[in-house]
KOLDRENTOR-817903 format. One line per 3 residues: number of its first residue (from 1); their letters; for each residue x, y, z of N, C-alpha, C, O. Coordinates in steps of 0.001 Angstrom, whole numbers, plus 500000, padded with zeros to 6 digits. Layout:
N
NUM) a) X Y Z X Y Z X Y Z X Y Z; ... .
This chain:
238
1) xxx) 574400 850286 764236 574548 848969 764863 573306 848570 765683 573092 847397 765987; 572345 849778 766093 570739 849130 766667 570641 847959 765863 571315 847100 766431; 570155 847517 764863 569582 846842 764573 570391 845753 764663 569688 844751 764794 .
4) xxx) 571728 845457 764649 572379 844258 765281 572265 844007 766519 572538 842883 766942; 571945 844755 767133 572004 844672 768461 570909 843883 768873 571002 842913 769626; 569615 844421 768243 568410 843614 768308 568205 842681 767664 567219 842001 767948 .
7) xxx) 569076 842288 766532 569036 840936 766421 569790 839954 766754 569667 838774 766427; 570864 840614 767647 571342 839341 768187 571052 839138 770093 571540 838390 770939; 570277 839959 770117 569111 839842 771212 568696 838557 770979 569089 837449 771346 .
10) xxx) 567610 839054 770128 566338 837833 769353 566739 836318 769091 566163 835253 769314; 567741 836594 768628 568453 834818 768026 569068 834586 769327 569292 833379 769418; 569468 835258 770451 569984 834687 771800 568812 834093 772414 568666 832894 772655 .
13) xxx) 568016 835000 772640 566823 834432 773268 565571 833261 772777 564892 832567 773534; 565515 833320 770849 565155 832152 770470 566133 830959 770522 565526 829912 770746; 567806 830763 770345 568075 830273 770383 568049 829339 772488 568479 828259 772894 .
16) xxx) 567636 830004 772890 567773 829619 774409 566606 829224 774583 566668 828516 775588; 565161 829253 774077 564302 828859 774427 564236 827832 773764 563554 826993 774352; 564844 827290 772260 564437 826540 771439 565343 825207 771988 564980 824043 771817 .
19) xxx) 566477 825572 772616 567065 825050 773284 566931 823650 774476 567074 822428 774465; 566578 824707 775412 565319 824497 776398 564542 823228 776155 564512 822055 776528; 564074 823866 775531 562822 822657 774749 563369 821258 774460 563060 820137 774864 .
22) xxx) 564515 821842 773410 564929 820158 772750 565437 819283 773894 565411 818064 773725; 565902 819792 775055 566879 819293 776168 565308 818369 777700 565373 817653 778700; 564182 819076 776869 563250 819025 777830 561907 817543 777325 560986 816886 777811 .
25) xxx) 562734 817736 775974 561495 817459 775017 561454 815859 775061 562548 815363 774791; 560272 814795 775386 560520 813708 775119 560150 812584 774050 560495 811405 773968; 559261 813441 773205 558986 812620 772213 560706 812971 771007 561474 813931 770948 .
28) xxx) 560642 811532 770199 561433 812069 769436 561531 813126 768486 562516 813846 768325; 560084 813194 767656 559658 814022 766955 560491 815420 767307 561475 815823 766687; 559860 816065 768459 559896 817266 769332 561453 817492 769532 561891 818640 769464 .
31) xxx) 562489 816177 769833 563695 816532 770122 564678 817253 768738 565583 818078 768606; 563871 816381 767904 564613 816854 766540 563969 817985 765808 564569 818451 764839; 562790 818488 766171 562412 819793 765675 563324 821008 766537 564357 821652 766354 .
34) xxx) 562458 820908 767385 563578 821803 768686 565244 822069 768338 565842 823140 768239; 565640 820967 768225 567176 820961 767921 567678 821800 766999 568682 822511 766958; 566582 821528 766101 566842 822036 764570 566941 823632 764491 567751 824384 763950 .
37) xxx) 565525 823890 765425 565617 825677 765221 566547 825771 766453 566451 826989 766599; 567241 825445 767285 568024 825624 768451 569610 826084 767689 570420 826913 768104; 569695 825085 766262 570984 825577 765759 571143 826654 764755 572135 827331 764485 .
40) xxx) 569509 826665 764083 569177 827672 763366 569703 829246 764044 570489 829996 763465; 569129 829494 765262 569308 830306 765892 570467 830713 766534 570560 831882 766908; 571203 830062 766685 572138 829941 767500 573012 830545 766673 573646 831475 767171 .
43) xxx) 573272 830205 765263 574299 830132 763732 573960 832125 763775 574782 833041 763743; 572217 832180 763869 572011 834036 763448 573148 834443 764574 574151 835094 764280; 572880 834014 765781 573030 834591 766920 574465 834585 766865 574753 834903 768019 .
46) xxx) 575409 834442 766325 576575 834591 766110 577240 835394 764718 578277 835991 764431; 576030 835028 764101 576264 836518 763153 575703 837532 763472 576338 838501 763056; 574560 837888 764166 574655 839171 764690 575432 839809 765649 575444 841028 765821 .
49) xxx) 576105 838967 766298 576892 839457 767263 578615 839948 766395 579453 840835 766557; 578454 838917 765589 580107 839469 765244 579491 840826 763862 580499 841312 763349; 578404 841336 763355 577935 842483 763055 577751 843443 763826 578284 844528 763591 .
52) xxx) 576700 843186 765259 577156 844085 766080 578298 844904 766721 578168 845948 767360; 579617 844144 766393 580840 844270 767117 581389 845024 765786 582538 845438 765940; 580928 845243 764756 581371 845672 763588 582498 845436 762475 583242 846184 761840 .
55) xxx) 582212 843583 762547 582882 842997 761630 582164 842941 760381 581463 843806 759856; 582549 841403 759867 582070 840835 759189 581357 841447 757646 580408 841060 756965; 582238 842466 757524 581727 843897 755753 583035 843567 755182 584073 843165 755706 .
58) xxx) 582660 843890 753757 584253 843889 752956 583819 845479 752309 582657 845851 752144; 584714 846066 752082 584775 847198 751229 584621 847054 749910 585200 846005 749625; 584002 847692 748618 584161 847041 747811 584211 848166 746585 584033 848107 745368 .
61) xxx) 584622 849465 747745 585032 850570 746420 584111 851341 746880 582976 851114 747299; 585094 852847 746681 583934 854171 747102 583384 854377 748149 582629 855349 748170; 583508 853729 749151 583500 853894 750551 582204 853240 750640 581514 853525 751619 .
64) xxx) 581676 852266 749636 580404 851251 750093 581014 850081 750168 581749 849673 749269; 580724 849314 751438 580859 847913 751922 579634 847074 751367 578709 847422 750633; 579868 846103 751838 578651 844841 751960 578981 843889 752619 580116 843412 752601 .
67) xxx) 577955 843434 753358 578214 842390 754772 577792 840722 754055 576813 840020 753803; 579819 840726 753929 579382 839286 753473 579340 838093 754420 579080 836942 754071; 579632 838504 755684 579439 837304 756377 577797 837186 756363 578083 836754 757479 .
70) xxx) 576693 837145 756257 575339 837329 756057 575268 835649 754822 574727 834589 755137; 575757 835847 753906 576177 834638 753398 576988 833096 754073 576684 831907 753985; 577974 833727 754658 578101 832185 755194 576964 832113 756295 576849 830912 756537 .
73) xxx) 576060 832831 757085 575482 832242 757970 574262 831784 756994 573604 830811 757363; 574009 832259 756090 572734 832081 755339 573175 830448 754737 572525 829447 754433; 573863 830617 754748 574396 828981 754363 574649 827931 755066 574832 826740 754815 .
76) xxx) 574628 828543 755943 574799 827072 757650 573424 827329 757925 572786 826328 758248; 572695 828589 757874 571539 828198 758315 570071 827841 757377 568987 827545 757880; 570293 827930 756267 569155 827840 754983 568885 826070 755293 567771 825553 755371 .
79) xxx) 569927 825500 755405 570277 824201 754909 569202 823612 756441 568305 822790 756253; 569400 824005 757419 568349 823415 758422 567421 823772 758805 566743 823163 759633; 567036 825258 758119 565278 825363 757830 564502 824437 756532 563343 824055 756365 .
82) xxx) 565383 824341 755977 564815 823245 754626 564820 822010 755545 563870 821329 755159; 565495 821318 756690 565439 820204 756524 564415 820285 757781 563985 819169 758073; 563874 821438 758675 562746 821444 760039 561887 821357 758885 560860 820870 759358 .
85) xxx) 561670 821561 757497 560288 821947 756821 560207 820664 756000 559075 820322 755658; 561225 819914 755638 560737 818556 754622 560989 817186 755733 561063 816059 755243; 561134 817416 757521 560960 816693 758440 559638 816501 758860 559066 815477 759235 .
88) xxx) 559084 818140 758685 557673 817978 759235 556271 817718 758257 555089 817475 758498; 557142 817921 756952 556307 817415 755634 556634 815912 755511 555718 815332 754926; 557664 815076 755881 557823 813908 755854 558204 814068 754411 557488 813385 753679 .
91) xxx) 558904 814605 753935 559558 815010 752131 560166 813518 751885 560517 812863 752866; 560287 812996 750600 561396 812282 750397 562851 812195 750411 563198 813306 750011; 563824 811561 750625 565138 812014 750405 565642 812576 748934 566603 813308 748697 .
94) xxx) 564744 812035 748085 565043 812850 746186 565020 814331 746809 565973 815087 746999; 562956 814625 747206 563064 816012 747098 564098 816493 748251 564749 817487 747928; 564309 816075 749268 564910 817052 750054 566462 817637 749612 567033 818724 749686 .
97) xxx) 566793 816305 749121 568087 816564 748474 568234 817717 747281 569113 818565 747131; 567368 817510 746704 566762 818392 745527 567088 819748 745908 568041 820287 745344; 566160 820633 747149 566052 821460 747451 566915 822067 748528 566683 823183 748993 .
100) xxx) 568082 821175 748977 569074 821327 749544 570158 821854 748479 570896 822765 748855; 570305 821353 747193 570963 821355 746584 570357 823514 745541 571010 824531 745312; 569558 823296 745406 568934 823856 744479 569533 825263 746238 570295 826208 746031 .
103) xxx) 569136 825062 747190 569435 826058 747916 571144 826611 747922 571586 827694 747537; 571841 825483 748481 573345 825840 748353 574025 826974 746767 575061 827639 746806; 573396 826907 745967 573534 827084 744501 572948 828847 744647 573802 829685 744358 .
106) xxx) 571773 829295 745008 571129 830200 745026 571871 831306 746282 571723 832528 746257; 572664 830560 747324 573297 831110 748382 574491 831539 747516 574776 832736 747537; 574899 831077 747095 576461 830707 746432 576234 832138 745074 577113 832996 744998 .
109) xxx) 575301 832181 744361 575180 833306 743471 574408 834385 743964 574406 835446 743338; 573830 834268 744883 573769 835319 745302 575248 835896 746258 575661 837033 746482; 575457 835341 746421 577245 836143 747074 577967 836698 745997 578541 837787 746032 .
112) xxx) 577917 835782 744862 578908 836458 743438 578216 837696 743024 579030 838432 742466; 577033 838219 743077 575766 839185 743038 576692 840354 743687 577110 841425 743246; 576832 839657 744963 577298 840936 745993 578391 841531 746483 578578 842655 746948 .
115) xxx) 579196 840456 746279 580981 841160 746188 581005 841383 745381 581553 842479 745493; 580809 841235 744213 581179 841907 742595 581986 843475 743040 581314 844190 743783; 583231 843955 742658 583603 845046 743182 582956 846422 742383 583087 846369 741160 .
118) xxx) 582220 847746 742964 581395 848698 742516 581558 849225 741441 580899 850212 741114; 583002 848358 740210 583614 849155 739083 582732 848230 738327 582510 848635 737186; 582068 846913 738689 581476 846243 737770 580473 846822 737464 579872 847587 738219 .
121) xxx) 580090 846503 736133 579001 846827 735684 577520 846565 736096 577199 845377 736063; 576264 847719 736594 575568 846788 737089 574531 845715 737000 573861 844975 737720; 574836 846143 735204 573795 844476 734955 574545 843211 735331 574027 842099 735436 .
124) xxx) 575577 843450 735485 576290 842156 735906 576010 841470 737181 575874 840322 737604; 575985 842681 737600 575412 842226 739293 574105 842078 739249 573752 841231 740069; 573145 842575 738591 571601 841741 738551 571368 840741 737296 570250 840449 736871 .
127) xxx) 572479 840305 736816 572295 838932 735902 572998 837810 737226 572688 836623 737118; 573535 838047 737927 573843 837131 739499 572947 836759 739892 572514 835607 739925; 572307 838213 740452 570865 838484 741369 569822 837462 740701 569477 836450 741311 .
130) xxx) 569299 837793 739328 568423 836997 738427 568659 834979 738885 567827 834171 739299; 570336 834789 738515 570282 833691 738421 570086 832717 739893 569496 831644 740017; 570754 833468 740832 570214 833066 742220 568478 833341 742683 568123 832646 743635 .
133) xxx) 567692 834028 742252 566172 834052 741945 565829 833217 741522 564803 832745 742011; 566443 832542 740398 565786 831679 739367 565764 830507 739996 564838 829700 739925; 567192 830322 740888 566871 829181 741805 566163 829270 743383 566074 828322 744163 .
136) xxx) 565892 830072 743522 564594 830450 744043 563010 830139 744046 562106 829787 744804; 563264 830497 742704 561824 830262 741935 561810 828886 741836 560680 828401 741779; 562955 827936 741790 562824 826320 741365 562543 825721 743006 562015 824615 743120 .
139) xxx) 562903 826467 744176 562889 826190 745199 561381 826238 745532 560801 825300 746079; 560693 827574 745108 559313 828117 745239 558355 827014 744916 557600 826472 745724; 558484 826717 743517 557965 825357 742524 558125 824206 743074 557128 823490 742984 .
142) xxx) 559210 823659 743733 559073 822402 744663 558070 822666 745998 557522 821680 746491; 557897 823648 746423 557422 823677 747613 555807 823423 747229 555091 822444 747440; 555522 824736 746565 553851 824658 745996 553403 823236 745509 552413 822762 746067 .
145) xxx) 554100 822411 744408 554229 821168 744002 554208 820157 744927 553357 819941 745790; 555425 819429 744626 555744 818823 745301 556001 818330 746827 556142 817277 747449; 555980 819504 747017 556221 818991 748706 554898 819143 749383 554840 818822 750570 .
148) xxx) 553452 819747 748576 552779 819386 749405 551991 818458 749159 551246 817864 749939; 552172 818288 747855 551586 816141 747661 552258 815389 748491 551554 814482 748933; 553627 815390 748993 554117 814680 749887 553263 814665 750963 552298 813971 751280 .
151) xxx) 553903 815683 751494 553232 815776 753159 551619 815579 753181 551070 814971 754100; 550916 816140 752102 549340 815453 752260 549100 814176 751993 547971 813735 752209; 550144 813324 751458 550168 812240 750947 549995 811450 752561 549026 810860 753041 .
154) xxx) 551153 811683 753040 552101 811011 754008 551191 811527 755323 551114 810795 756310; 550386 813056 755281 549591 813208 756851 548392 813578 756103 548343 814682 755559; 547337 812681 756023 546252 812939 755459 545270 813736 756007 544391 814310 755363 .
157) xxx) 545406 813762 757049 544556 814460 757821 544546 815930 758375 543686 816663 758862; 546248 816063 758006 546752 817480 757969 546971 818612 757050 547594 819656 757243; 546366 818214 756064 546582 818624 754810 546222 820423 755057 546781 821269 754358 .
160) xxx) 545646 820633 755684 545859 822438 755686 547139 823106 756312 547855 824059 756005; 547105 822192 757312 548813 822452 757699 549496 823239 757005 549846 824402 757207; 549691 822443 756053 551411 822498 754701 550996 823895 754089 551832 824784 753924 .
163) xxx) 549317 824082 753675 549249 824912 752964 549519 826309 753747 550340 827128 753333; 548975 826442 754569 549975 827549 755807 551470 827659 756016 552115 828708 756039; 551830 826694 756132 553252 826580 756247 553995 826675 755264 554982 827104 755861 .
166) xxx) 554280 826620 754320 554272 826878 752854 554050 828617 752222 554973 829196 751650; 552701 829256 752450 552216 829819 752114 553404 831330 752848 553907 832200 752138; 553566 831219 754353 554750 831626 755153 555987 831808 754527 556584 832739 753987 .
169) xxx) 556210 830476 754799 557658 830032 754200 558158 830948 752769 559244 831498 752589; 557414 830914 752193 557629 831654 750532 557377 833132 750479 557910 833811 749601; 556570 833668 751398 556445 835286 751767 557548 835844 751883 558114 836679 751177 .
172) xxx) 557888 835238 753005 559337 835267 754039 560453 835163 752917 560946 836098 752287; 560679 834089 752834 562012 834064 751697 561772 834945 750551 562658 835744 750247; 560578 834892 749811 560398 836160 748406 560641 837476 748287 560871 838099 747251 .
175) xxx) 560524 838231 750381 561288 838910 750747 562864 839479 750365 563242 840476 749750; 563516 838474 750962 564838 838111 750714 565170 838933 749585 565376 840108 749889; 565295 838608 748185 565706 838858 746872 564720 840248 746725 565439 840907 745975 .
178) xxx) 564038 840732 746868 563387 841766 747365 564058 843043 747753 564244 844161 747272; 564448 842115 749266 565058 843557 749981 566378 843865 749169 566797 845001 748947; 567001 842629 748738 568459 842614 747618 568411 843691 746771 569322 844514 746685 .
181) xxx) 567254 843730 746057 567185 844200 744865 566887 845771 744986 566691 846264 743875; 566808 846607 745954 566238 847632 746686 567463 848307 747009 567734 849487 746788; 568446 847091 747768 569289 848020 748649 570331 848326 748149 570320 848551 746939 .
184) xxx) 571382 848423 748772 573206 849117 748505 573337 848755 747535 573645 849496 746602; 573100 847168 747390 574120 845807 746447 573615 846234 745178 574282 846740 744276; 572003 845916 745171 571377 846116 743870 571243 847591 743357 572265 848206 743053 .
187) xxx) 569853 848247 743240 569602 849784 742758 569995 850486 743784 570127 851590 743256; 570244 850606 744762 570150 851528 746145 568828 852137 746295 569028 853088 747050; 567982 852118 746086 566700 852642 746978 566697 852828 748097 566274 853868 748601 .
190) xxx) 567247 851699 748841 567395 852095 750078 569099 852143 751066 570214 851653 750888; 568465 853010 752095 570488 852839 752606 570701 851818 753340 569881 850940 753610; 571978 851901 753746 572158 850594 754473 571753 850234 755762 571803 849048 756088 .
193) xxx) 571302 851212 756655 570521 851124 757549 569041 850610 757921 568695 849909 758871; 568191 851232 756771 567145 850580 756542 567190 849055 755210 566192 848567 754681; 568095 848786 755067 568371 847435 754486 569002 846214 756224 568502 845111 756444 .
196) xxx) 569772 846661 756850 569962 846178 757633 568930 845977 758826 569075 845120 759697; 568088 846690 758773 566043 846526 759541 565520 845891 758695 564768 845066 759214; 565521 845856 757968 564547 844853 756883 564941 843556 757292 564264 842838 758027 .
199) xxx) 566298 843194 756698 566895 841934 756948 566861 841522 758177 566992 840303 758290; 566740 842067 759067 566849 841460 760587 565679 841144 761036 565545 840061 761605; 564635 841977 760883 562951 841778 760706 562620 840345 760135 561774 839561 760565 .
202) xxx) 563624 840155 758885 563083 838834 757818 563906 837823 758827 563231 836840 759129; 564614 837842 759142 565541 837371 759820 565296 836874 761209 565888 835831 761487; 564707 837291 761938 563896 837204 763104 562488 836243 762737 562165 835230 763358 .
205) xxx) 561806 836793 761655 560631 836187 761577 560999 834549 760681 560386 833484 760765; 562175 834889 759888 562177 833456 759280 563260 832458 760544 563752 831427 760088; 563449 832669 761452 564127 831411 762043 563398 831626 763458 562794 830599 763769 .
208) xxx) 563259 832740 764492 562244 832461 765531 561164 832355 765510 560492 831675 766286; 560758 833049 764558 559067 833194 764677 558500 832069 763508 557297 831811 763483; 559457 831408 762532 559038 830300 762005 559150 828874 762590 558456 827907 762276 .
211) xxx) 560389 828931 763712 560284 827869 764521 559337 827650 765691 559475 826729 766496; 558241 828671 765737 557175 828704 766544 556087 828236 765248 555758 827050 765251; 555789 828707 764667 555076 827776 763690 555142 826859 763012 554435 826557 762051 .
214) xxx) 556405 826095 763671 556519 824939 763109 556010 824191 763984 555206 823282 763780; 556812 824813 765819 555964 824244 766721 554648 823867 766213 554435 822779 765680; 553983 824552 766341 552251 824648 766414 551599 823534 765546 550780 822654 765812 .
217) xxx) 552389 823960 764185 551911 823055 762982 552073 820879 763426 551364 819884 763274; 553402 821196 763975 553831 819763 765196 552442 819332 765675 551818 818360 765248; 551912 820479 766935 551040 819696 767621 550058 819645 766636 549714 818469 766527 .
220) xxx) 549435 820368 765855 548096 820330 765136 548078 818808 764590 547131 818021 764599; 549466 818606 764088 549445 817055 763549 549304 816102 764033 548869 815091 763481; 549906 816291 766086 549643 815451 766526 548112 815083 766917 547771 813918 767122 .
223) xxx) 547011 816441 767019 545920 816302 767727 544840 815681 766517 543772 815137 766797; 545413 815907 764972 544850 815222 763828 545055 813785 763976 544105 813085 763625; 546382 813035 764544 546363 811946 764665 547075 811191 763743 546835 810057 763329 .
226) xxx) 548275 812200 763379 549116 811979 762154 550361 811969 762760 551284 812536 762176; 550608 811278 764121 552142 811572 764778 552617 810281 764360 553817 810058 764201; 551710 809417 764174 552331 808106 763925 553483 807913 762565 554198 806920 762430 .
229) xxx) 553462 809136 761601 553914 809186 760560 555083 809343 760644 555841 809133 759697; 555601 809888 762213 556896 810356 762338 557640 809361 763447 558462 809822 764238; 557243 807836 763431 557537 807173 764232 559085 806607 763625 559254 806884 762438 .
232) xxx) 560039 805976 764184 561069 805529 763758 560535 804271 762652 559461 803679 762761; 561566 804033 761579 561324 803040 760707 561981 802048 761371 563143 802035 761780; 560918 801012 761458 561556 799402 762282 562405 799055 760746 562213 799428 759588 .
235) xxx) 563562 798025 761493 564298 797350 760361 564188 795922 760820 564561 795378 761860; 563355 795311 759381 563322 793955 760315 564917 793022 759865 565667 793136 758896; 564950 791930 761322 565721 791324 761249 565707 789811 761565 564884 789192 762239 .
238) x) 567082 789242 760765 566664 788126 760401 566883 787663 761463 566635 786477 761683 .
């Protein structure tokens, strides 16, 4: 349970600083970034705590579990790191929707991946694994693509930005299906202890330590002179 413990440290304390901020923050921009990783964090910080306390596993034969609550938080929280990253790319509503969608789908098979009960066969469980990758990989392909013609489109002047942010973003998550494929669920390479450090590591770095580089990437845009991009849309009236 160390490693729950320390991660629901981490998501207490990012979620309280990120907090902080949004409650402090006066541009709009800033209120709705802040906010964003404030709930990000907040969502871990309640799944590590009900892991720490030693819920949230199903048994699934032979005395190996798997922690499926890890899925529903990955699913309350995937959905508002996609939307801090196509806010600060200024994405369209097609793509964002796109990759909202393409995410829910990849959460969703990767869970069928992982309850599968241990009598199944295990190509079955890495033809899951595969197909939640694959939407991965379509997630990967919008980002490299598309989303950074957007955002260079839309902040011209920021255009290295995205490619950092991006470049992160896809490390971090490529991880993910990675550590899957390594641990209990998939081959077992590794035990569940050092699968549960991995994930909390990725876990830590993809919602606190990416909502600090989102910070950053924020001001860089503003000191480029690209804040104006994120101004409210006037509606004119008659």
């Amino acid at each position: 349970m160390t490693w729950y413990w320390i991660g629901t440290a981490a998501m207490a304390a990012g979620s309280a600083f990120f907090g902080v901020k949004a409650a402090s923050a006066d541009a709009r921009r800033w209120q709705i970034l802040w906010s964003l990783y404030f709930f990000i964090c907040l969502i871990a910080f309640a799944l590590y705590l009900v892991m720490a306390t030693g819920y949230g596993a199903l048994e699934v034969g032979g005395g190996q579990s798997t922690v499926w609550i890890r899925y529903v938080t990955w699913f309350l929280s995937t959905p508002l790191l996609l939307l801090g990253l196509t806010y600060l790319g200024r994405s369209s509503a097609t793509l964002t929707g796109g990759l909202l969608g393409a995410n829910a789908f990849m959460i969703a098979t990767g869970f069928v991946a992982t309850i599968l009960p241990e009598d199944t066969p295990a190509a079955l469980h890495l033809v899951w694994w595969a197909i939640s990758t694959g939407a991965y990989v379509a997630i990967a392909w919008a980002f490299v693509g598309r989303y950074k013609r957007e955002a260079k489109t839309a902040l011209p002047a920021s255009g290295g930005v995205f490619d950092r942010v991006v470049l992160v973003h896809l490390v971090l998550w490529t991880a993910y299906p990675a550590v899957w494929l390594v641990s209990v669920e998939g081959i077992g390479a590794i035990g569940a202890s050092t699968e549960a450090l991995l994930y909390m590591v990725l876990d830590v770095a993809a919602k606190v330590g990416f909502g600090f580089l989102a910070a950053n990437s924020l001001r860089t845009i503003e000191r480029n002179g690209d804040a104006d991009a994120f101004a409210p849309v006037q509606v004119a009236t008659a």
